[in-house]
C-alpha positions as CSV (number, residue, x, y, z in Angstrom):
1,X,123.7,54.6,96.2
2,X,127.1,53.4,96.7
3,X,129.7,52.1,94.4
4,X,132.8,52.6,91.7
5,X,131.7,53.1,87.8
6,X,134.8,52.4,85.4
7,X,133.9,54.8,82.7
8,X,135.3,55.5,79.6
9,X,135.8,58.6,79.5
10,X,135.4,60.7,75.9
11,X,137.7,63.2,74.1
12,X,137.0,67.0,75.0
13,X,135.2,66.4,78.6
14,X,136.8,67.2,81.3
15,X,137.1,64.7,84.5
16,X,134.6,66.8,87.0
17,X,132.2,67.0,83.4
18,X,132.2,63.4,83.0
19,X,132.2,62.5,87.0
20,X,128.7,65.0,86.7
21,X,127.2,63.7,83.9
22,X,127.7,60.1,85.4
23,X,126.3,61.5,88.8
24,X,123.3,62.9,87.3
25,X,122.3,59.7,85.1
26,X,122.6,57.5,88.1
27,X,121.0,60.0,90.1
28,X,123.7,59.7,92.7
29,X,124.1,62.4,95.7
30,X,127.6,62.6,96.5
31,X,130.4,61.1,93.9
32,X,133.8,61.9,93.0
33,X,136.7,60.3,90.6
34,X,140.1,59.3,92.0
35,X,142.6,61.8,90.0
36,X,141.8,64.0,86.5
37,X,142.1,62.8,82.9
38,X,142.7,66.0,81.1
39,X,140.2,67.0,78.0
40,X,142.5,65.6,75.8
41,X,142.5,62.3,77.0
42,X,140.2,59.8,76.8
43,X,139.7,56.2,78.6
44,X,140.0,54.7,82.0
45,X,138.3,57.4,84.8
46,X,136.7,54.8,87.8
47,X,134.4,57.1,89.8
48,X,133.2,56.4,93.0
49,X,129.7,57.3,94.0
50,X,128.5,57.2,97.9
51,X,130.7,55.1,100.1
52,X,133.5,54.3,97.5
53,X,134.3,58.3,98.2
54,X,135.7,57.4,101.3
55,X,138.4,55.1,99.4
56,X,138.8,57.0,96.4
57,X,142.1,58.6,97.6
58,X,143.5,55.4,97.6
59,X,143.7,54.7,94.2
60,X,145.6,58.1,93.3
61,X,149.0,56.1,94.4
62,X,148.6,53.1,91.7
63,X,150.5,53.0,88.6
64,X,148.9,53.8,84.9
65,X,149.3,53.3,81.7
66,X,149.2,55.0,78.4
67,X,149.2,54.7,75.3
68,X,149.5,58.7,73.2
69,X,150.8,60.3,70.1
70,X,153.6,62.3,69.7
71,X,153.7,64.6,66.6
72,X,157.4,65.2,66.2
73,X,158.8,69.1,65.0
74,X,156.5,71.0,66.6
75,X,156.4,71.9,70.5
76,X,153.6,74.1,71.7
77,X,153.1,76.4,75.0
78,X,150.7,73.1,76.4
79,X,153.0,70.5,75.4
80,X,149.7,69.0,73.8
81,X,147.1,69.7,70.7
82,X,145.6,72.6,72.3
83,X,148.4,74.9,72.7
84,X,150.2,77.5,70.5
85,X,152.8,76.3,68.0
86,X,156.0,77.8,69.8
87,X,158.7,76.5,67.8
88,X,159.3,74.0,64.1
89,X,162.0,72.5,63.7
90,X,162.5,69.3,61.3
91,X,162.7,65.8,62.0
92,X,165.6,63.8,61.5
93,X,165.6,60.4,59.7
94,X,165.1,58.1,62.4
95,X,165.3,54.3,62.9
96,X,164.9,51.6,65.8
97,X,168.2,51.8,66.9
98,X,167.5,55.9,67.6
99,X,164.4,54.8,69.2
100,X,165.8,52.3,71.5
101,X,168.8,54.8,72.7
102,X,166.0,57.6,74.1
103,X,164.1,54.9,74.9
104,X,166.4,53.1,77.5
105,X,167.1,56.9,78.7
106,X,163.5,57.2,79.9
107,X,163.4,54.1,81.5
108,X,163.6,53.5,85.5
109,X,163.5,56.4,87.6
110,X,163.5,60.0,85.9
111,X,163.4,63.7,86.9
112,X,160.3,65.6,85.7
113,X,159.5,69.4,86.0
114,X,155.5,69.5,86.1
115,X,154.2,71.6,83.1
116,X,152.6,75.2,84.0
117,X,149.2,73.7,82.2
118,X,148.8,71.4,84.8
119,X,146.7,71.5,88.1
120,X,149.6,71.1,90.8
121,X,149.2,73.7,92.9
122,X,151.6,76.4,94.2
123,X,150.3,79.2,97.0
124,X,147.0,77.7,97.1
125,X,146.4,78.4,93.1
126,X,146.5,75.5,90.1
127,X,149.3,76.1,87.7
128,X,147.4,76.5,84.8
129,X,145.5,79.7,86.7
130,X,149.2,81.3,86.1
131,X,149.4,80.0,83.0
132,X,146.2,81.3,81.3
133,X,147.7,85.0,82.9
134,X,150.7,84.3,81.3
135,X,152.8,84.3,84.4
136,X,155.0,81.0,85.1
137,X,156.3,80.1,88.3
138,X,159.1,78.1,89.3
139,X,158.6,74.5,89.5
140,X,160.7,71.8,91.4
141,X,161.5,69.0,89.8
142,X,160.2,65.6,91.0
143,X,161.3,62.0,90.9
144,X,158.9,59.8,88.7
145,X,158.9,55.9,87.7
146,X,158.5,54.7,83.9
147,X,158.2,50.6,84.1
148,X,157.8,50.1,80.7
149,X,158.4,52.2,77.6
150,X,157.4,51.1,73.9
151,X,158.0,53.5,71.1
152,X,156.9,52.5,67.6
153,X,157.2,55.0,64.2
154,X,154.1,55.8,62.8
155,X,153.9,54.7,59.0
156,X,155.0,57.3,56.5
157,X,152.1,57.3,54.4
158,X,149.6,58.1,57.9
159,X,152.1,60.6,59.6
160,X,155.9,60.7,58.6
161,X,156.2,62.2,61.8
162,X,155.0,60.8,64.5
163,X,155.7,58.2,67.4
164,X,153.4,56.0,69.2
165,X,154.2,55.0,72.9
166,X,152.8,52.5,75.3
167,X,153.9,53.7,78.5
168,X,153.4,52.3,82.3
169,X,154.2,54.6,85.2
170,X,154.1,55.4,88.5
171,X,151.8,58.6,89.7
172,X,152.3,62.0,89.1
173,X,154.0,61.1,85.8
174,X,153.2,63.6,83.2
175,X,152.9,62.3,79.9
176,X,153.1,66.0,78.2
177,X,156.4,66.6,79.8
178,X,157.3,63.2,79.1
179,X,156.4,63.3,75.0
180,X,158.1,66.6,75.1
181,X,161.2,65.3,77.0
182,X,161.1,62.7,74.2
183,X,161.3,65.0,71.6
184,X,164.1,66.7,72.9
185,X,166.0,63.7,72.9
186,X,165.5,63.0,69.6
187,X,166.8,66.5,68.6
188,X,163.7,67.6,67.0
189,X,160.7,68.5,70.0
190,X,157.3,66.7,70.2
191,X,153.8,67.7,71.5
192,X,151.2,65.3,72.3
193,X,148.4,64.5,69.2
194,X,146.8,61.9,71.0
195,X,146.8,60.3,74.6
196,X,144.1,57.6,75.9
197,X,144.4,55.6,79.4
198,X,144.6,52.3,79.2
199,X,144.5,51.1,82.7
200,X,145.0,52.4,86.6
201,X,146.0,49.8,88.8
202,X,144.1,46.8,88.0
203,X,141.4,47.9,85.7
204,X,142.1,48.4,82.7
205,X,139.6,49.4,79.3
206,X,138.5,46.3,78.8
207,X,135.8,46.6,82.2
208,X,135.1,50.5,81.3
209,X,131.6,51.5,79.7
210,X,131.1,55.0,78.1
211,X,128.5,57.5,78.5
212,X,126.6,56.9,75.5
213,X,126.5,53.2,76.4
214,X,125.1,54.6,80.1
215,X,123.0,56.8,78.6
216,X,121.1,54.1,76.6
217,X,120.5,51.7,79.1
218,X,117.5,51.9,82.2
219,X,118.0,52.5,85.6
220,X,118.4,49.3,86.1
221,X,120.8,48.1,83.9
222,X,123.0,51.7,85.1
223,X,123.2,50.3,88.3
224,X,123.9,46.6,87.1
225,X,127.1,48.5,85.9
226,X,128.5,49.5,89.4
227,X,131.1,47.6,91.5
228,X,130.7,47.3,95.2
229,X,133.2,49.7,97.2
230,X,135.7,47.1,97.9
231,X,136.7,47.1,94.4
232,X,139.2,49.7,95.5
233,X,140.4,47.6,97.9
234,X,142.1,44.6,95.8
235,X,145.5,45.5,96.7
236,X,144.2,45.6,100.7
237,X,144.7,42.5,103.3
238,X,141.2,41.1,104.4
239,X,140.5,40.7,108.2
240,X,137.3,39.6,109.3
241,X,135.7,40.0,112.2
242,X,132.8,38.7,114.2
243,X,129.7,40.6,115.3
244,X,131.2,41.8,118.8
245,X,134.5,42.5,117.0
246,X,132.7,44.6,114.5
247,X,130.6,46.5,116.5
248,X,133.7,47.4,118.5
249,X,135.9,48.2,115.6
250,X,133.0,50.8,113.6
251,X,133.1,52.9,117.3
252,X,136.7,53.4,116.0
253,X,138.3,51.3,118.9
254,X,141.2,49.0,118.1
255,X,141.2,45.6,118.2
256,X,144.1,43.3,119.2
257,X,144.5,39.7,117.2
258,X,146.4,37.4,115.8
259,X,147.7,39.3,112.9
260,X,151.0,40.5,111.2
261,X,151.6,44.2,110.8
262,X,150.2,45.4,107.6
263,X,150.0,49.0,105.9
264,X,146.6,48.2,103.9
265,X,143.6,46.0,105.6
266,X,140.0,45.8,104.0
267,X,137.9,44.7,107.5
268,X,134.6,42.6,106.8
269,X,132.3,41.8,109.0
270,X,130.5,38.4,108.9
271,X,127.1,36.5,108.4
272,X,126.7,38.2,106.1
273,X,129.7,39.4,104.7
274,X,129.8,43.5,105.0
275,X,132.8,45.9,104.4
276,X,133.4,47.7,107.6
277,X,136.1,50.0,106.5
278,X,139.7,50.3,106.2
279,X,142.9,49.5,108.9
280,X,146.2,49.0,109.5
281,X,148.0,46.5,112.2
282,X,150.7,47.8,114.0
283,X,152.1,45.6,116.8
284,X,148.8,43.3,116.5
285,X,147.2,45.9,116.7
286,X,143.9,46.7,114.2
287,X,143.9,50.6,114.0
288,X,141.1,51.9,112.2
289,X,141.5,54.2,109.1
290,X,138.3,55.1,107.5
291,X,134.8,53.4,108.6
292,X,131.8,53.0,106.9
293,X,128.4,54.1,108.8
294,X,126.1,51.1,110.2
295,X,123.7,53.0,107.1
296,X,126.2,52.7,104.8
297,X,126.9,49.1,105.4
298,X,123.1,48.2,105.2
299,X,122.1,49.9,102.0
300,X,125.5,48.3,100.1
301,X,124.4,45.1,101.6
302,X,120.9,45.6,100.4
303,X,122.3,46.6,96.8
304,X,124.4,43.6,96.7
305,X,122.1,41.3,94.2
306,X,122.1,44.8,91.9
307,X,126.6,45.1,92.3
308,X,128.2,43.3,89.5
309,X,130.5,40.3,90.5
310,X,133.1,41.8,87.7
311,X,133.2,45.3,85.8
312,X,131.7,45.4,82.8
């Protein structure tokens, strides 16, 4: 089986619990997902089972977006719900004028130190290991993107204290550090309440289906929800070739055509239409990257009729 699910992923699982469950109700052998949504965080997780493993690296580069609570006056050792209550401090009175001064501060390109409750690695171990033995390590600091940044107060009679954000970002942003970086700002520290994902790259909540919804349905109507592999491939060039060029290019050789150089190339075969794999041209050159197996290609082209045209 080979394909991308867009799932919604629910509060309290994490990333590898939800890829599982997935796995296991579309009775899938080999799957993975293409970057972690913590616990805390719910919404857009695409997970690619079979084939669409080979591309899911691809997608860790694309910009998100978020949208996540930040309960003001309180900072915690997680920078999120989950952690210990560190330090209180009250809130100002705040307007839309303070909340467009830290809001154009955070805008562009920022500095971020990565939180110890994270899983960036350092000597071969995730942060959070040192973390959870109460050790923390020194961090460097790394050069993120915010493309859009929308803070709103919460109404006093739901939570005097609290800010919603709408945030879109390049990857390896941290939305913890950045509520709490927030908070600082504003004089008064912040934790995250809430965070959801509303999209990665170009999918967005809108095509994702939850587990309960998966659950419910047959086996048919699971695999009705998968996208062909390609789907991680929007942002790619197309190049097709024909039988002899295919054959060529899947025993990994290069090919020479009439093309422009290119970073990112989806290569198709033709009659019928097959993805091949992934390539770059370099001097005319078509340099494979990653290649599907002639198996591979066969079974997605005999799933086809099953692959939905658009996410649902």
């Amino acid at each position: 089986m080979h394909g991308v699910l867009l799932l919604d992923k629910p509060l309290g699982l994490s990333s590898n619990q939800a890829l599982q469950k997935a796995k296991w109700l579309l009775r899938a052998e080999k799957a993975g997902h293409t970057g972690t949504l913590d616990p805390l965080a719910t919404g857009v997780l695409p997970l690619c089972f079979g084939a669409a493993t080979k591309f899911s690296g691809l997608h860790l580069d694309a910009d998100k977006t978020y949208a996540a609570t930040l309960q003001l006056g309180v900072r915690t050792t997680t920078g999120d719900a989950e952690g210990e209550v560190v330090e209180r401090r009250p809130v100002p009175a705040l307007g839309a004028e303070d909340l467009e001064r830290v809001r154009q501060q955070f805008l562009g390109a920022i500095t971020q130190v990565p939180p110890m409750h994270s899983a960036l690695k350092k000597d071969g171990r995730a942060l959070y290991d040192y973390a959870r033995a109460g050790i923390e390590v020194e961090r460097a600091s790394r050069e993120v993107r915010i493309y859009k940044l929308n803070m709103v107060l919460t109404p006093a009679d739901q939570a005097p204290s609290a800010i919603n954000i709408i945030v879109t970002c390049s990857k390896g942003t941290y939305i913890r550090t950045l509520g709490e970086d927030i908070g600082q700002a504003l004089g008064c520290g912040a934790h995250l309440s809430a965070l959801r994902r509303l999209a990665t790259g170009r999918f967005d909540e809108s095509q994702c289906i939850t587990l309960e919804r998966l659950e419910a349905m047959d086996e048919g109507a699971r695999l009705a929800c998968l996208l062909a592999p390609d789907a991680l491939l929007q942002d790619h060039e197309p190049i097709t070739l024909d039988r002899e060029e295919a054959g060529r290019f899947l025993s990994g050789l290069r090919r020479r055509g009439p093309w422009g150089d290119a970073e990112h190339v989806a290569v198709y075969g033709q009659s019928p239409r097959s993805l091949l794999g992934t390539a770059h041209v370099k001097a005319g050159e078509l340099i494979p990257t990653r290649l599907l197996s002639p198996i591979e290609i066969q079974q997605i082209l005999q799933a086809t009729p099953a692959l939905a045209a658009e996410p649902h």
